[in-house]
C-alpha positions as CSV (number, residue, x, y, z in Angstrom):
1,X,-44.1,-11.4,39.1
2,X,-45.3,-14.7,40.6
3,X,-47.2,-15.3,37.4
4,X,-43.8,-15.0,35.0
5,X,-41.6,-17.0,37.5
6,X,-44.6,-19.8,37.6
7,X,-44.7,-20.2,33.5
8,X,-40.6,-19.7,33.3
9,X,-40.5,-23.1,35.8
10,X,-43.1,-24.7,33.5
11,X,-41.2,-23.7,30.4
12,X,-38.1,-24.9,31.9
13,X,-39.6,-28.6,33.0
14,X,-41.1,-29.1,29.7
15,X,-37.8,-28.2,27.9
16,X,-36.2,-30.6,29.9
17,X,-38.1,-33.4,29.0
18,X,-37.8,-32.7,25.3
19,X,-34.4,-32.7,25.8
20,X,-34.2,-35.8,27.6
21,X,-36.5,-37.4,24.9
22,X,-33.5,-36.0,22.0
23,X,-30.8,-38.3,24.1
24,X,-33.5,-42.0,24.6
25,X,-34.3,-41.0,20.2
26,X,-30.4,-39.8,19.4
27,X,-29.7,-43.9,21.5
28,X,-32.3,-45.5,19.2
29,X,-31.3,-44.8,16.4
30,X,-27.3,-45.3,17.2
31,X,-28.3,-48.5,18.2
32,X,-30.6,-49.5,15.0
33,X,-28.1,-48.2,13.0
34,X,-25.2,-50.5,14.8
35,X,-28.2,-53.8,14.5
36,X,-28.5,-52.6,10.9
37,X,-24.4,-52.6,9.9
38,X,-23.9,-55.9,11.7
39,X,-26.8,-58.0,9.8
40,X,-25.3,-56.4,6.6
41,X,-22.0,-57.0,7.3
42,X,-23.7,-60.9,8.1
43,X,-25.1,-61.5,5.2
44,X,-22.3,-60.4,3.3
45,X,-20.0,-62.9,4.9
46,X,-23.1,-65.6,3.6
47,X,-22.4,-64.0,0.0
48,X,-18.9,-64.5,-0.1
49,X,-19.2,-68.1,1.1
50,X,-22.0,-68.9,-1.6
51,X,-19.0,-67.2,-4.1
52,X,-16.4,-69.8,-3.2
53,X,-19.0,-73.1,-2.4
54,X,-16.2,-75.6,-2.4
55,X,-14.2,-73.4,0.9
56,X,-17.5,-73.6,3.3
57,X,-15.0,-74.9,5.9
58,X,-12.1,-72.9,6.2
59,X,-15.0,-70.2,6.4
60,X,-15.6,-71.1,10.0
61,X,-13.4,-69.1,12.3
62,X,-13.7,-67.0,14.9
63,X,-12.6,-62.9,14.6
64,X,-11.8,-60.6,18.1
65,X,-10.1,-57.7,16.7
66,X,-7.3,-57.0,19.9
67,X,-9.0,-53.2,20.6
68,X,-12.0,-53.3,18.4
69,X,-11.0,-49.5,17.3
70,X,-7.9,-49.7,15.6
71,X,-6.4,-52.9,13.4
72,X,-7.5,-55.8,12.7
73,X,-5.8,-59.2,13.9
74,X,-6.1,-60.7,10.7
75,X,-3.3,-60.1,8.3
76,X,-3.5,-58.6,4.9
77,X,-3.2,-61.7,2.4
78,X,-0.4,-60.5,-0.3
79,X,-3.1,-61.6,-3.6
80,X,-5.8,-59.0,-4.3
81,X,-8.2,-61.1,-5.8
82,X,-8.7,-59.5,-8.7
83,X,-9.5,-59.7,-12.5
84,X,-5.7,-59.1,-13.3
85,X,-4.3,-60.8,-10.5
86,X,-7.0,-64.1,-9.6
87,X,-6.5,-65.8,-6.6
88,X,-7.5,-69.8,-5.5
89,X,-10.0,-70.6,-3.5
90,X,-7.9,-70.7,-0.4
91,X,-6.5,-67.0,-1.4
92,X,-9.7,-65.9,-1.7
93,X,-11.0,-67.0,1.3
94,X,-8.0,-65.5,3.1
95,X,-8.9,-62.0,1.3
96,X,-12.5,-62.0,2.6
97,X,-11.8,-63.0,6.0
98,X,-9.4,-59.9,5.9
99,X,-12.3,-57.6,4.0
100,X,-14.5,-58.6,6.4
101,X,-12.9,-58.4,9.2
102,X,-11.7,-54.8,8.1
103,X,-15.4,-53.4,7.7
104,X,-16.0,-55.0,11.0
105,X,-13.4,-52.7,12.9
106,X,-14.4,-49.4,10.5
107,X,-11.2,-49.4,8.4
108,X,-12.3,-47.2,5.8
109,X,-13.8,-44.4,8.0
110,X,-10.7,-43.0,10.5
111,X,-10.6,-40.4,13.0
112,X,-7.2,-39.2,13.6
113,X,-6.0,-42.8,14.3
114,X,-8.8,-44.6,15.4
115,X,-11.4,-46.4,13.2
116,X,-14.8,-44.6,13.5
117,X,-16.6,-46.3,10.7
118,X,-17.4,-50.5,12.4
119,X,-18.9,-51.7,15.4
120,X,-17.3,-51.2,19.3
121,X,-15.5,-54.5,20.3
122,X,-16.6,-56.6,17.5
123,X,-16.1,-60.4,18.1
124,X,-17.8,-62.6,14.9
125,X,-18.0,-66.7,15.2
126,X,-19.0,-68.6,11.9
127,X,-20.0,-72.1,12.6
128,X,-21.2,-74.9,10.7
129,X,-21.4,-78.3,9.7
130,X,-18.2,-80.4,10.6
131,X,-15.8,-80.8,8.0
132,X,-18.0,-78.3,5.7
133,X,-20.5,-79.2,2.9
134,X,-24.0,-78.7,2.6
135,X,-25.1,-77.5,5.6
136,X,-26.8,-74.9,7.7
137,X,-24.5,-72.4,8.4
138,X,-24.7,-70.0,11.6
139,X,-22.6,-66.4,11.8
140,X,-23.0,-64.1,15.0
141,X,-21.5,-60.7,15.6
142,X,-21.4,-59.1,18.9
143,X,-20.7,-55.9,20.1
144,X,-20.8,-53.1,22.7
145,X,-23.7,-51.3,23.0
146,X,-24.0,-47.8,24.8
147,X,-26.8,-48.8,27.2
148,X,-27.2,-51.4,29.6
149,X,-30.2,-54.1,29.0
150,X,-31.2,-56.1,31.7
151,X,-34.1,-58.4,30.0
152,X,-31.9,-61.6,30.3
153,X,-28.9,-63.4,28.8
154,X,-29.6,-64.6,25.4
155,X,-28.1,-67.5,24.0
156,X,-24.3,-67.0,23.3
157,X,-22.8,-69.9,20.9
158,X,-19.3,-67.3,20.6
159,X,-18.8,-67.3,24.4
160,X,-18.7,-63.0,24.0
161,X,-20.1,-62.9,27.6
162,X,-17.4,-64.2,29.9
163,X,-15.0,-62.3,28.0
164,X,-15.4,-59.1,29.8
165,X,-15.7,-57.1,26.8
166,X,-19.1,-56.6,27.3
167,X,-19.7,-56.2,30.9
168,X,-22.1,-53.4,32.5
169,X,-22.7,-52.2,36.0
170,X,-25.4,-54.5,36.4
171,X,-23.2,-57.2,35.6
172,X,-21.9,-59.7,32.9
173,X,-23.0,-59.2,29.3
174,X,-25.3,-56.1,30.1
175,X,-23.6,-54.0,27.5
176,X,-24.0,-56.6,24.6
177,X,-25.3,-56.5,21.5
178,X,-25.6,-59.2,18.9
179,X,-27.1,-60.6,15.8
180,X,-27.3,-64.5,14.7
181,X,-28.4,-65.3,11.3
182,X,-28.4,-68.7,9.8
183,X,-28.5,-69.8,6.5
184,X,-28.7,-73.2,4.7
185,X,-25.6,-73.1,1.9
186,X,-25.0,-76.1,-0.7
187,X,-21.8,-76.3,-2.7
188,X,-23.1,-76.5,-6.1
């Protein structure tokens, strides 16, 4: 009897730990897969500026969807951009701010009512050179993550930190995630 209730406790310790090693892999890969949509959704935004060359600056803006779950703060532009119906380079600037900014928050993949498809409290910045032009171009996303990390502020050129939006236990920014990618874009 002593024997069974000896290997039942060992049974049940190791099954714990496998179980608490599914939750730390189940994490992982939500958060890869969050790292992964945001340096798509980056270099997307440096595809649709290299489409448009002559609009670098009106580019640079800065995006903080109100509740990062459900719409978008930027407007719907009324032009659709498309072969039937072509738009000018400030239209279509316009439209892919709004694209963007939509695949951002998840628009195309709801729940009920909430978005389910983007990234938790997305904030974007797009910088560059003044007054546009060749340049070297610099878009960040951040966003809340589901763990705290407590390995340092890195640098934070869209001020997400003291916004609050990303805040932990352990204090500010302890919950954010981001990605900065930087490309050099000419307008010919």
């Amino acid at each position: 009897m002593i024997e069974v209730l000896v290997a039942i406790t060992i049974l049940s310790i190791g099954l714990l730990g496998t179980a608490a090693l599914q939750v730390q892999s189940k994490r992982a890969n939500l958060g890869s897969v969050e790292r992964t949509l945001a340096s798509m959704l980056v270099n997307d935004m440096f595809e649709r500026m290299r489409a448009n060359p002559t609009r670098f600056n009106a580019y640079l803006t800065r995006l903080e969807p109100a509740d990062g779950i459900g719409k978008g703060d930027v407007s719907e532009p009324s032009q659709d951009c498309t072969a039937a119906e072509p738009c000018d380079t400030n239209q279509l600037v316009r439209r892919d701010i709004y694209e963007w900014e939509q695949q951002l928050i998840g628009a195309s993949e709801v729940a009920g009512t909430a978005n389910t498809g983007g990234l938790v409290l997305p904030l974007a910045c797009m910088t560059g050179p003044p007054g546009g032009g060749d340049g070297t171009y610099t878009i960040e996303i951040n966003w809340r993550g589901h763990s705290e990390i407590t390995d340092g502020t890195p640098t934070d050129p869209c001020n997400a930190n003291g916004s609050g939006r990303y805040d932990g236990d352990e204090g500010t920014g302890t919950l954010r995630r981001f990605v900065s990618i930087s490309s050099y874009l000419n307008d010919e």
